[in-house]
N, C-alpha and C positions, 0 to 999 in steps of 0.2 A: 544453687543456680548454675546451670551450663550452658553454654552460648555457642552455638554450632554456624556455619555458613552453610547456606542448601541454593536447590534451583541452578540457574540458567549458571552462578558466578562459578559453582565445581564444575558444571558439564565443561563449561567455554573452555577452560584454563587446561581440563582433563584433555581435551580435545588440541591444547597448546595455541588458542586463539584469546587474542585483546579481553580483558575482563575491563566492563564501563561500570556498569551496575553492579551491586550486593545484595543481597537479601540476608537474615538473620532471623535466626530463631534462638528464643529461649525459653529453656525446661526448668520447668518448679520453680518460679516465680510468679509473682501476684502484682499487678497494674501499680500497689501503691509501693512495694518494692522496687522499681523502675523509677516509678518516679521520683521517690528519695533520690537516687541516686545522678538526679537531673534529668532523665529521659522526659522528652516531650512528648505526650499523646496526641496519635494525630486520626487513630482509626474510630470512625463509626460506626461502621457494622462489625468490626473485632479487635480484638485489642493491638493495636500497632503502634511503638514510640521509635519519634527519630534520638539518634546518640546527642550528646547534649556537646560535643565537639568534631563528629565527622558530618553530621547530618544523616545517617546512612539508616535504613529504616531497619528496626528490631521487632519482631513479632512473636509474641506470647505464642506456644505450641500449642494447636488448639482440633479441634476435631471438627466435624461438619455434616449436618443431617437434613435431607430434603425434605422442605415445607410445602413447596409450591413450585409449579413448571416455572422456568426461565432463570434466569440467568442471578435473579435477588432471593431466589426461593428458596432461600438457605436459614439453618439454625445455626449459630455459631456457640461452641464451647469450650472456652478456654479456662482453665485451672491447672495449679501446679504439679496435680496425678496425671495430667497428661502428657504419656512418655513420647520420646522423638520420632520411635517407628507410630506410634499413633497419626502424628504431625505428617510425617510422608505419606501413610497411607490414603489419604485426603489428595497429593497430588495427583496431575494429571498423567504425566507418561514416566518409565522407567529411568529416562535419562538426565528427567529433572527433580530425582528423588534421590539423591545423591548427598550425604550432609558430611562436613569436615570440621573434624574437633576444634576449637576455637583456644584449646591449651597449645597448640603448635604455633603460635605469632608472636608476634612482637611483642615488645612491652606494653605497648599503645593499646594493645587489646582489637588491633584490626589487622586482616591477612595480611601479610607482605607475596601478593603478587604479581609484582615488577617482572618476576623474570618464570610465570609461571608456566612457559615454553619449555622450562628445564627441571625433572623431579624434585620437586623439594620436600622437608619432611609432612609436610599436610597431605603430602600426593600418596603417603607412603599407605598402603592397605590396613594398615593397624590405626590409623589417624581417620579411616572413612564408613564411612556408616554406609552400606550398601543392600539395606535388606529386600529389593527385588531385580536385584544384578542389572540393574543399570550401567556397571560397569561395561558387562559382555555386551550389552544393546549397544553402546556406545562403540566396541569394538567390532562390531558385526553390522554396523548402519540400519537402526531398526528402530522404528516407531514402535512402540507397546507400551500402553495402558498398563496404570498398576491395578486397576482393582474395577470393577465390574459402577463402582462408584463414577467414574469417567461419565456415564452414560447421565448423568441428573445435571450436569451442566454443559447447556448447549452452547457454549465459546469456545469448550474444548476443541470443539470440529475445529473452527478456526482458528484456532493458534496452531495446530498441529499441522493446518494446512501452509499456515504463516511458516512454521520452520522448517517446512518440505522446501521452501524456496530459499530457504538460509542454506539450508543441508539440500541440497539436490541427488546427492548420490544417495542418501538415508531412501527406503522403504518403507512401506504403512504395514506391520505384520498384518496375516491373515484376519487373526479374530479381533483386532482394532478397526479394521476396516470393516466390519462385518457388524461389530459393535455399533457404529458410525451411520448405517448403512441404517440399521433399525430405529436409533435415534431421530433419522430422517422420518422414519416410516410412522413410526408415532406421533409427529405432531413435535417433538422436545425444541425443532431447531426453528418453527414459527413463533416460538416466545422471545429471540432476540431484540433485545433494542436496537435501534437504527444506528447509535451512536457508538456502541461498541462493535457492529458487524463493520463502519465504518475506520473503528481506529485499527481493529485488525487486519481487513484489508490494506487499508495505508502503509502498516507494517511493511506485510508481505508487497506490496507492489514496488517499495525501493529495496527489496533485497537481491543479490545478487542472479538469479533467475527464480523471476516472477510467474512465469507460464507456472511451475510445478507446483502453486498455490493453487491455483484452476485445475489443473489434471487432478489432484487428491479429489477438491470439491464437486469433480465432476464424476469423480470414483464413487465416492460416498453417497452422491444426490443432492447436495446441500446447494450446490450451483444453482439449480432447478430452482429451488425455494427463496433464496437469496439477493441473486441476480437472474432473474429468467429472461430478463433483454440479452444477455451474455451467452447463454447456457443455451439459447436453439439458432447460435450461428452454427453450431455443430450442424454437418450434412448437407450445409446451404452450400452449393457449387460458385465456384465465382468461374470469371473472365478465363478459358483456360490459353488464351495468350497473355495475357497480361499475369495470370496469378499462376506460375508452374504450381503450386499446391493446391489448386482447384476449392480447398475446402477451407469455408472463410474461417470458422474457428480453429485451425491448424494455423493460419496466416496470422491471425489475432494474436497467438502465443508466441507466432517468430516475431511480430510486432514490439510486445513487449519486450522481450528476452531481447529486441536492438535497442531499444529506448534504455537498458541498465547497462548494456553495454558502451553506449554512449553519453554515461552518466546522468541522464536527465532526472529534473526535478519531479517532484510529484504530483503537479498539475500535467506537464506534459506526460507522465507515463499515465495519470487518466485519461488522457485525450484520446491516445492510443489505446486503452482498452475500449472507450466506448465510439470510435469514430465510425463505426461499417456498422452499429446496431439496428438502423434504417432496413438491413439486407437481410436479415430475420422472415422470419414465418410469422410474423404477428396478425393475429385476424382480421382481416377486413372491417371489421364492425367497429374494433379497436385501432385501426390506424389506414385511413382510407389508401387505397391500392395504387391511386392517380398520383399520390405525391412521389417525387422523385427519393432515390435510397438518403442523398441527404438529409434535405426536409420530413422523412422518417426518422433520420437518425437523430435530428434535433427535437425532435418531438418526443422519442423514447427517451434521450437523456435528461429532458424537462421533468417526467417522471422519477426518473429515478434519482435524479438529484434531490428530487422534494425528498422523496421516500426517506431515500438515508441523509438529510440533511446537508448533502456536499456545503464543505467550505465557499464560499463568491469566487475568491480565484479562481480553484479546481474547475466551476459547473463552468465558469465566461471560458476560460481556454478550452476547456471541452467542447462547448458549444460551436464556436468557432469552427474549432477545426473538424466537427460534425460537417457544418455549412460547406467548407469551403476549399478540404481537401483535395478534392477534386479537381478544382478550379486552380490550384497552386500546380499541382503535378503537371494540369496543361499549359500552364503559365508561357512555358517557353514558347508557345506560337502565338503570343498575346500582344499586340502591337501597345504603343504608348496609354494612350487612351483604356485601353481595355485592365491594363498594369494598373493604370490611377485606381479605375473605379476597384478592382480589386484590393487596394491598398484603403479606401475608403471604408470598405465592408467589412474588413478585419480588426478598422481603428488602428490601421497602425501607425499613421502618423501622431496620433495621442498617446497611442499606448507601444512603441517602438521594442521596447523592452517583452513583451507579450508576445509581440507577433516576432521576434527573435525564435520565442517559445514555441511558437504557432510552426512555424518553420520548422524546428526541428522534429517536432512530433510528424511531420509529414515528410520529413525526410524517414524516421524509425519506419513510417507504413510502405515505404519507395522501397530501403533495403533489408524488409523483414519477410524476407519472399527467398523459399528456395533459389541460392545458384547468384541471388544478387546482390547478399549482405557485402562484398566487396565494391559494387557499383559506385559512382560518384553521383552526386545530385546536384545539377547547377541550375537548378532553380532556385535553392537558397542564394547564393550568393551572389543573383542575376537581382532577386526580389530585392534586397538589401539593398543594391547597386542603386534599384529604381527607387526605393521609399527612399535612402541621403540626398537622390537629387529632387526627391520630392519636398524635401524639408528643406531641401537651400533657397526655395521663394521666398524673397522679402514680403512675409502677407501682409503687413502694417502699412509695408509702404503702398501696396494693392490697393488694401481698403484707404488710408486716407486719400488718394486722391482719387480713388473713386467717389467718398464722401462730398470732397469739393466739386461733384460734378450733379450731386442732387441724387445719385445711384442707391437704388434701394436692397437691403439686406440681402434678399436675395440674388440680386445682380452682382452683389461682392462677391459672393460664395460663387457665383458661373466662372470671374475673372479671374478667380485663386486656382479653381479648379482645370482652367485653361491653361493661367502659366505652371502649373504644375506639368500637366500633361506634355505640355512647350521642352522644360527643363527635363523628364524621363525620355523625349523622343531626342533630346540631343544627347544624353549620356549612353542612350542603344548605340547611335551612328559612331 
């Protein structure tokens, strides 16, 4: 039996970056050798056991033969003649086919890479299994497919466009991209499930610049099929006072690329992908021409949320901030009265904590514009100002004596609503 580390934990480390995750393989062993040994079975479509004291997943070296289009249309086979380059050959790109002898660690039997920012002997070339130089791709920033095999699982696209926004200086070589390209053309990357095109995006949209997930997807075609509310901002001219880049999909990716800058969570950097979807080409027939680009844009996201399943959080801050971006940006020439009702429409006095979120995704869209990512935005901090004085109404003591005066539900809701408006026109002056 030999137990090698492969995948993402050699690239990271190779690369002198935080190693979270492990992966593990092992050669010429058999499921009930494992499990003597304590390993717990945890894989159902192949054979994968967690260590029976790190938890760390171990997976049988196994080989992989396409049954059927999409993403499950796999044979799996795994037995003890199946040697290690067999096991890599199966991977997706060169840089994650990388495996390091598992004789080079601790006693413990797991890598010691604490300080793997600094050569140590697993780093050493004699210690690594490298059979399609994934090393040099790694040194030359370069996406590349090991094997022609890439092309029978359509996730590949997306992870690949996922680590374009992890690695932003990395490249998509030629014949991957062209690989990728016909994938699309055939029909491979319409067998996605919703829920994986969903976790992979998620990846990529908190990683350090998210645009370059989109730019590969848009390279490939895969945007087109995937996201097509996304994919025909491209071309649409915007505001060109207001938007010095003229082109709403160029804006969309400076959008993002300030929402990671700004550390946001991952509702709000959906918010900011889909907030200007409304501004699209979509047909007449499919989204009538009278509604305004918001009321479009919450109408496409309704879709698409269903499609891939959005999380509740994600689709409600998205939604919002579809509605009522606009409305926030012009905020500041908004008198008392007009702040309430806006504060009403957002829920923010319920949900304070959201329209926090709400806010800042509209501020990502304010400074994700050529020339203005330094700009200040004080309509956050005006809205804020106006929703604490909105919440410091006593509404209890409202409604009860309105109750003792025979005033009907509704007539409490006008007097809440008035001294509210009362309490934001005195925190303006």
């Amino acid at each position: 039996m030999q137990i090698y580390l492969v995948g993402g934990a050699v690239r990271d480390a190779l690369l002198g970056l935080p190693v979270t995750d492990r992966d593990w393989v092992v050669v010429g062993a058999t499921p009930d050798e494992l499990i003597a040994q304590g390993f717990v079975p945890v894989g159902k479509d192949f054979p994968v056991f967690l260590h029976p004291h790190t938890h760390e997943e171990y997976a049988l070296a196994r080989t992989e033969r396409k049954t059927a289009p999409g993403y499950h249309g796999f044979a799996i086979h795994a037995a003890p003649e199946v040697t290690l380059e067999d096991d890599l050959a199966r991977r997706d790109l060169t840089i994650n086919a990388i495996a390091a002898h598992a004789d080079c660690t601790r006693a413990t039997g797991q890598f010691d890479l604490k300080n793997a920012t600094t050569p140590t002997d697993w780093q050493k070339p004699a210690n690594l299994v490298d059979p399609f130089r994934g090393q040099q791709d790694l040194a030359d920033k370069v996406f590349r497919h090991v094997s022609a095999a890439f092309s029978e699982d359509p996730v590949r696209i997306l992870r690949l466009a996922r680590l374009a926004a992890r690695f932003p200086d990395f490249s998509v070589a030629p014949e991957t991209l062209q690989l990728m390209r016909d994938m699309v053309a055939s029909g491979e990357v319409d067998h996605l499930v919703p829920e994986r095109v969903w976790q992979e995006l998620a990846k990529g949209l908190m990683e350090a610049t998210p645009s370059r997930m989109f730019e590969v997807l848009r390279d490939c075609g895969a945007l087109a099929r995937i996201l097509p509310e996304v994919n025909q901002l491209w071309g649409v001219p915007q505001r060109a006072d207001y938007h010095p880049e003229i082109d709403t999909g160029t804006h969309l990716m400076l959008v993002l690329d300030m929402a990671a800058r700004l550390g946001a969570a991952l509702p709000v950097r959906l918010a900011c992908l889909t907030h200007d979807l409304g501004k699209g080409n979509t047909p007449a027939d499919v989204l009538p021409r009278h509604l305004g680009h918001e009321q479009r844009s919450a109408q496409l996201l309704k879709g698409l949320a269903q499609r891939l399943r959005l999380p509740t959080e994600c689709r409600e801050l998205a939604d919002v901030t579809a509605r009522e971006h606009s409305n926030i940006h012009r905020s500041g020439d908004f008198d008392a009265a007009s702040l309430v009702r806006l504060l009403e429409r957002c829920d923010a006095l319920r949900k304070p904590q959201r329209f926090g979120q709400i806010l800042l995704a509209c501020e990502c869209d304010a400074r994700g514009r050529l020339g203005l990512a330094e700009s200040p935005y004080p309509q956050r901090s005006r809205l804020l100002a106006a929703l604490a004085a909105a919440q410091g109404i006593a509404t209890e003591a409202i409604a009860t004596e309105a109750i003792a005066t025979g005033a009907s539900g509704q007539k409490i809701g006008e007097l809440i609503h008035l001294a509210r408006v009362q309490a934001v026109k005195a925190s303006l002056s």
